[in-house]
MARFISE-881578 format. One record per residue (C-alpha): residue number from 1; residue in three letters; chain; x, y, z. Coordinates in nm, 2 decimals, decimal comma, always signed. Layout:
N
<atom><i>NUM</i><aa>ala</aa><ch>A</ch><xx>X</xx><yy>Y</yy><zz>Z</zz></atom>
...
END
This chain:
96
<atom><i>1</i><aa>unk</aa><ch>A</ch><xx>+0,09</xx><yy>-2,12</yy><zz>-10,14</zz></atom>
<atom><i>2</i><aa>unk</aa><ch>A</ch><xx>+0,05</xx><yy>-2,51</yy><zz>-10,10</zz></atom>
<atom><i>3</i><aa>unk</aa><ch>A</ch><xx>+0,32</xx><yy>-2,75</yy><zz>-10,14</zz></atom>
<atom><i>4</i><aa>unk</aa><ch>A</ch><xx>+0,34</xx><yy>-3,03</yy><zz>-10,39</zz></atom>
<atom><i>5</i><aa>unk</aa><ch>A</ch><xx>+0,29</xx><yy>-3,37</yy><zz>-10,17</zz></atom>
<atom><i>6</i><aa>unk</aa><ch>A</ch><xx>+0,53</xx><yy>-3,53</yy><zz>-10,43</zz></atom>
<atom><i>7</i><aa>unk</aa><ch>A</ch><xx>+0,83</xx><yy>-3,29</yy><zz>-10,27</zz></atom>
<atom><i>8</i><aa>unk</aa><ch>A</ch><xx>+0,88</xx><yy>-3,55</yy><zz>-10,05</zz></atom>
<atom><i>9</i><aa>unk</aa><ch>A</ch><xx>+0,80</xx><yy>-3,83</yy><zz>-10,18</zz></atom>
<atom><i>10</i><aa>unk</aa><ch>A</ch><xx>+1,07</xx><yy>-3,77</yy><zz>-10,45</zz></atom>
<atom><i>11</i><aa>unk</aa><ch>A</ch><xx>+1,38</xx><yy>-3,67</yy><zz>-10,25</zz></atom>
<atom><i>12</i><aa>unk</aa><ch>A</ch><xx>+1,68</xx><yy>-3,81</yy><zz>-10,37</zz></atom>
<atom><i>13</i><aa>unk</aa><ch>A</ch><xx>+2,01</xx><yy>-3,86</yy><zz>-10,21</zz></atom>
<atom><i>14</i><aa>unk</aa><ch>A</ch><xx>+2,18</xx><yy>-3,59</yy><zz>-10,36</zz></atom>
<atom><i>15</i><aa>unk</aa><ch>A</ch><xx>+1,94</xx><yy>-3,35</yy><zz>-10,22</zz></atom>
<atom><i>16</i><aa>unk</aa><ch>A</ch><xx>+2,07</xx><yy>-3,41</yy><zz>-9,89</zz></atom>
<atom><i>17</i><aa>unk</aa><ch>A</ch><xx>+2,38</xx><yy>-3,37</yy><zz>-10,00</zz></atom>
<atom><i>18</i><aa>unk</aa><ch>A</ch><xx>+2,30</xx><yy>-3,04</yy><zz>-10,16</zz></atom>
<atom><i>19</i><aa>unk</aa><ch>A</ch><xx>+2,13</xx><yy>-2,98</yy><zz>-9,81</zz></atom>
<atom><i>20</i><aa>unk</aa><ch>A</ch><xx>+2,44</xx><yy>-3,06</yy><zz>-9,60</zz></atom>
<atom><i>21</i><aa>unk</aa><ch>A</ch><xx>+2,67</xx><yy>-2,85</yy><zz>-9,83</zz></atom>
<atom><i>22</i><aa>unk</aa><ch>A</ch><xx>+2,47</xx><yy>-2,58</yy><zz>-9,76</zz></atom>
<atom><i>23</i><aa>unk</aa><ch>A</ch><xx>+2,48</xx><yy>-2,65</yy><zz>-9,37</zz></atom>
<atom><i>24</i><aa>unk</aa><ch>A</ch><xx>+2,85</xx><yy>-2,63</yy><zz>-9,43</zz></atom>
<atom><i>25</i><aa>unk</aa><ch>A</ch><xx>+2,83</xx><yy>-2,29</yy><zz>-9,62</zz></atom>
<atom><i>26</i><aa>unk</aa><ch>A</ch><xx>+2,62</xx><yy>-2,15</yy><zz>-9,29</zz></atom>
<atom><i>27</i><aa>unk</aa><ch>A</ch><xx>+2,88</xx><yy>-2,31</yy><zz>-9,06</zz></atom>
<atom><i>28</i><aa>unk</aa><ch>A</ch><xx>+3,16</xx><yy>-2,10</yy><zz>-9,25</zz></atom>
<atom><i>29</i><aa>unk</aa><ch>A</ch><xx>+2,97</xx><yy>-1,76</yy><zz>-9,21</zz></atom>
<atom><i>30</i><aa>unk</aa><ch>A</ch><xx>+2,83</xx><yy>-1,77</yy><zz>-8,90</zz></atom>
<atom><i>31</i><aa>unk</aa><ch>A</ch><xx>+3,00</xx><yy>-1,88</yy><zz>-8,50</zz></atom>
<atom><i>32</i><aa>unk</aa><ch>A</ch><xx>+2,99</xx><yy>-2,17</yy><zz>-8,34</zz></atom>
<atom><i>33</i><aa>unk</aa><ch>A</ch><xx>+2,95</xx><yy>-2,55</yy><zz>-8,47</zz></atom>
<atom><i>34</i><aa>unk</aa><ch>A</ch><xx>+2,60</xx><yy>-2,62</yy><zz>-8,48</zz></atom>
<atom><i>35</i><aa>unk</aa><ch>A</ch><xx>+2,54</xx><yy>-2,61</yy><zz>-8,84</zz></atom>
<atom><i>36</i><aa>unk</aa><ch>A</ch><xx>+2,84</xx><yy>-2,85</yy><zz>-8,88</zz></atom>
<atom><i>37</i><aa>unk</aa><ch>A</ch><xx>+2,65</xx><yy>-3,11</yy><zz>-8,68</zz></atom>
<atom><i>38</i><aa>unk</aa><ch>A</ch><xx>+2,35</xx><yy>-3,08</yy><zz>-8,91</zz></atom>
<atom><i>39</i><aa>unk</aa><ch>A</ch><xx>+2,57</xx><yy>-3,06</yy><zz>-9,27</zz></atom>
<atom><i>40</i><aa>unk</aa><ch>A</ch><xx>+2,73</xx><yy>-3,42</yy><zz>-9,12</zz></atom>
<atom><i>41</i><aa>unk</aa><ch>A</ch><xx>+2,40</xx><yy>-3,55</yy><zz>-9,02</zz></atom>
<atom><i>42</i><aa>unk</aa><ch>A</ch><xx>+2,25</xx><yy>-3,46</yy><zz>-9,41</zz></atom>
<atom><i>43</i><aa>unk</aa><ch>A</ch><xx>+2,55</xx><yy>-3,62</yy><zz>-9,54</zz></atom>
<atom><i>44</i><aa>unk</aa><ch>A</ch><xx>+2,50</xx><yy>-3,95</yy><zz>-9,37</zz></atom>
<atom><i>45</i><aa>unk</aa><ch>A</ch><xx>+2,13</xx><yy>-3,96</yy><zz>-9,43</zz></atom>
<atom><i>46</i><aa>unk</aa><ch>A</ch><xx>+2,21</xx><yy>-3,88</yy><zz>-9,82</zz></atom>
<atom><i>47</i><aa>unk</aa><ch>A</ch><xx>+2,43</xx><yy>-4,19</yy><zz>-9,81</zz></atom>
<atom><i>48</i><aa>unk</aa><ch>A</ch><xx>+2,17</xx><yy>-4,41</yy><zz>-9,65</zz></atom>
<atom><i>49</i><aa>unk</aa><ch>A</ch><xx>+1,93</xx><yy>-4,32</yy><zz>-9,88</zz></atom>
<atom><i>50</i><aa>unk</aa><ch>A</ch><xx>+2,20</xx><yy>-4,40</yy><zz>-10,19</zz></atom>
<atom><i>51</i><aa>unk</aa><ch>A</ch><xx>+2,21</xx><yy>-4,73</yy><zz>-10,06</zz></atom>
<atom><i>52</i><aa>unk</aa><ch>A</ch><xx>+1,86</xx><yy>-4,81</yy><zz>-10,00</zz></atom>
<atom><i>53</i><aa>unk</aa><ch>A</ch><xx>+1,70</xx><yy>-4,65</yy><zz>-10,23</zz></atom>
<atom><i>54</i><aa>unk</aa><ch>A</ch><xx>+1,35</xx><yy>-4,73</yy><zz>-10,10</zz></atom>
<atom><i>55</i><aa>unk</aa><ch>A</ch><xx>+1,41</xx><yy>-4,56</yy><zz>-9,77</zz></atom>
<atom><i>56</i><aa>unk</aa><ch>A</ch><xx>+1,05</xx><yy>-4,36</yy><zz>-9,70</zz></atom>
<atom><i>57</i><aa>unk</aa><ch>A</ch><xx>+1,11</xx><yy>-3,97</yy><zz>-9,66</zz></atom>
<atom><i>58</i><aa>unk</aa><ch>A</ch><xx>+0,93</xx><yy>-4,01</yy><zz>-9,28</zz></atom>
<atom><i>59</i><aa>unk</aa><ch>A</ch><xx>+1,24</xx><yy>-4,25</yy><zz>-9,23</zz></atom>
<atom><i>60</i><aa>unk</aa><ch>A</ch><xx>+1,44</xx><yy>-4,03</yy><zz>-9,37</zz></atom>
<atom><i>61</i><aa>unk</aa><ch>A</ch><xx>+1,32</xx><yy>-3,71</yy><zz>-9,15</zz></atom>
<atom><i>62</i><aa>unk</aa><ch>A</ch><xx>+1,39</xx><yy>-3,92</yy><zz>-8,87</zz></atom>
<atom><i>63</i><aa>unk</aa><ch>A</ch><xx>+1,67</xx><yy>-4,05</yy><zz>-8,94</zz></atom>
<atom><i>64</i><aa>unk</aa><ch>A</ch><xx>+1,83</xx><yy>-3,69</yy><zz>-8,97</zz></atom>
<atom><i>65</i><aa>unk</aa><ch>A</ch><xx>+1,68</xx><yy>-3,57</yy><zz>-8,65</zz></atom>
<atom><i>66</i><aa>unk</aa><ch>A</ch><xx>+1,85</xx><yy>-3,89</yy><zz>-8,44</zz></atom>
<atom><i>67</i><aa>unk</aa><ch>A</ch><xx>+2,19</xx><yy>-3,81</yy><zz>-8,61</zz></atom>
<atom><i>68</i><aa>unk</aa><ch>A</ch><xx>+2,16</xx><yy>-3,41</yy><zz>-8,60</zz></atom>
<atom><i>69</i><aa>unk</aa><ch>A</ch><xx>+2,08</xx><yy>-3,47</yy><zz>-8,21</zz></atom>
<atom><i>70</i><aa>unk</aa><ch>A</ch><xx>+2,37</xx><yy>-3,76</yy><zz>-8,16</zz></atom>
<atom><i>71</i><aa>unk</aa><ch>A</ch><xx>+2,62</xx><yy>-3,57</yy><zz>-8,35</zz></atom>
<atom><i>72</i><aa>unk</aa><ch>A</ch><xx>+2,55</xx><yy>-3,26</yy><zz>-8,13</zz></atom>
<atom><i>73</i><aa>unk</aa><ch>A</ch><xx>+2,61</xx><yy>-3,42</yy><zz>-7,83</zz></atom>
<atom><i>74</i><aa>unk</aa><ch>A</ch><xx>+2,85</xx><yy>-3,61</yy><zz>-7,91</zz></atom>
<atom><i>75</i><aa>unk</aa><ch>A</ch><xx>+3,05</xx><yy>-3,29</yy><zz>-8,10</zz></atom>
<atom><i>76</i><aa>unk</aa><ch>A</ch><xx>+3,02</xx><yy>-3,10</yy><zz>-7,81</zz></atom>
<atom><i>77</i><aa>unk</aa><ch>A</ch><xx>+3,14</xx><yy>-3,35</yy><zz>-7,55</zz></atom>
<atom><i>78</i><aa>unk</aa><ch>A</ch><xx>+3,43</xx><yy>-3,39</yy><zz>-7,77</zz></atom>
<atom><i>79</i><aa>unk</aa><ch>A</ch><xx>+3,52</xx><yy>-3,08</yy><zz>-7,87</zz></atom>
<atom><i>80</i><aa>unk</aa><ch>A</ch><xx>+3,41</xx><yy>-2,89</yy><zz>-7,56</zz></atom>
<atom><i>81</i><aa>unk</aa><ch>A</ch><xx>+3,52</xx><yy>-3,06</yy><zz>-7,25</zz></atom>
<atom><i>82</i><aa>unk</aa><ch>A</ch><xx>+3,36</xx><yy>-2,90</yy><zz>-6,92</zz></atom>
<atom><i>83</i><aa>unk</aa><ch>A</ch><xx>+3,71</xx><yy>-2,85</yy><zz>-6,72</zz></atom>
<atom><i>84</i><aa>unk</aa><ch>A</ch><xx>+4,07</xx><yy>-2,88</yy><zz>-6,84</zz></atom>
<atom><i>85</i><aa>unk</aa><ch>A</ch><xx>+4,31</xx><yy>-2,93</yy><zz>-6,60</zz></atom>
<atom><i>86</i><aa>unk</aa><ch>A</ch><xx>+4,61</xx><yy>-2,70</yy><zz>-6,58</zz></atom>
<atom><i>87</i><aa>unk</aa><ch>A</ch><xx>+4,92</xx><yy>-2,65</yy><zz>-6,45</zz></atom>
<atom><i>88</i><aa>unk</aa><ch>A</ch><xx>+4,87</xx><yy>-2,28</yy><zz>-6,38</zz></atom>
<atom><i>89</i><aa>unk</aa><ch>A</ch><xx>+4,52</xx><yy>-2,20</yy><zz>-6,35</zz></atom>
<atom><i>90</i><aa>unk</aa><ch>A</ch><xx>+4,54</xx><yy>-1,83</yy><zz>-6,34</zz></atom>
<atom><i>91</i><aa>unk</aa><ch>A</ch><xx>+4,74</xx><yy>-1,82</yy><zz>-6,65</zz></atom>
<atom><i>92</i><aa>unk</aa><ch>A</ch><xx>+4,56</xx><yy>-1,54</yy><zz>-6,90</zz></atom>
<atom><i>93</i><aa>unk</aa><ch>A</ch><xx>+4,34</xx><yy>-1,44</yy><zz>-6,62</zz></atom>
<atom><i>94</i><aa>unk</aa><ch>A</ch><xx>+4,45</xx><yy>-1,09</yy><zz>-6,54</zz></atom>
<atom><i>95</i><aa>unk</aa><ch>A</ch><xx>+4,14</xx><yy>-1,00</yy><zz>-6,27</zz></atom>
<atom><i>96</i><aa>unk</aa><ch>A</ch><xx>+4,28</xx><yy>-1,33</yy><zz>-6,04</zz></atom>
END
């Protein structure tokens, strides 16, 4: 089956939209927060593209990739820091 070169050539903004929704649905039923990175990222290139209309769907791509890859990093520097101090270190740590 061979895809329609127009398919990208005509995305609109609200298909990223519908794109990052969808992200957010898969974030919901499955672990973790990877999918929210990629529903943001979809959300943000939707609104670029509202704004400038004319924004090329190889722009677009790219755009997406930079965010999804900035927002993961970011979102798991922030949201996962490597150590915590603690006052009590073997708290809920039965084996120590």
């Amino acid at each position: 089956m061979e895809m329609d070169p127009a398919f990208f050539t005509e995305v609109q903004y609200w298909h990223w939209w519908i794109a990052g929704v969808a992200f957010m649905i898969i974030e919901v039923l499955l672990p973790g927060t990877l999918f929210l990175w990629f529903g943001v990222s979809a959300g943000v290139t939707g609104l670029l593209l509202l704004v400038m209309p004319e924004f090329d769907w190889r722009y677009q791509m790219l755009v997406f990739s930079a965010l999804s890859i900035v927002s993961i990093y970011v979102g798991r520097k922030s949201w996962r820091p490597d150590h915590v101090e603690n006052d009590r270190p073997d708290l809920n740590r039965r084996t120590d």
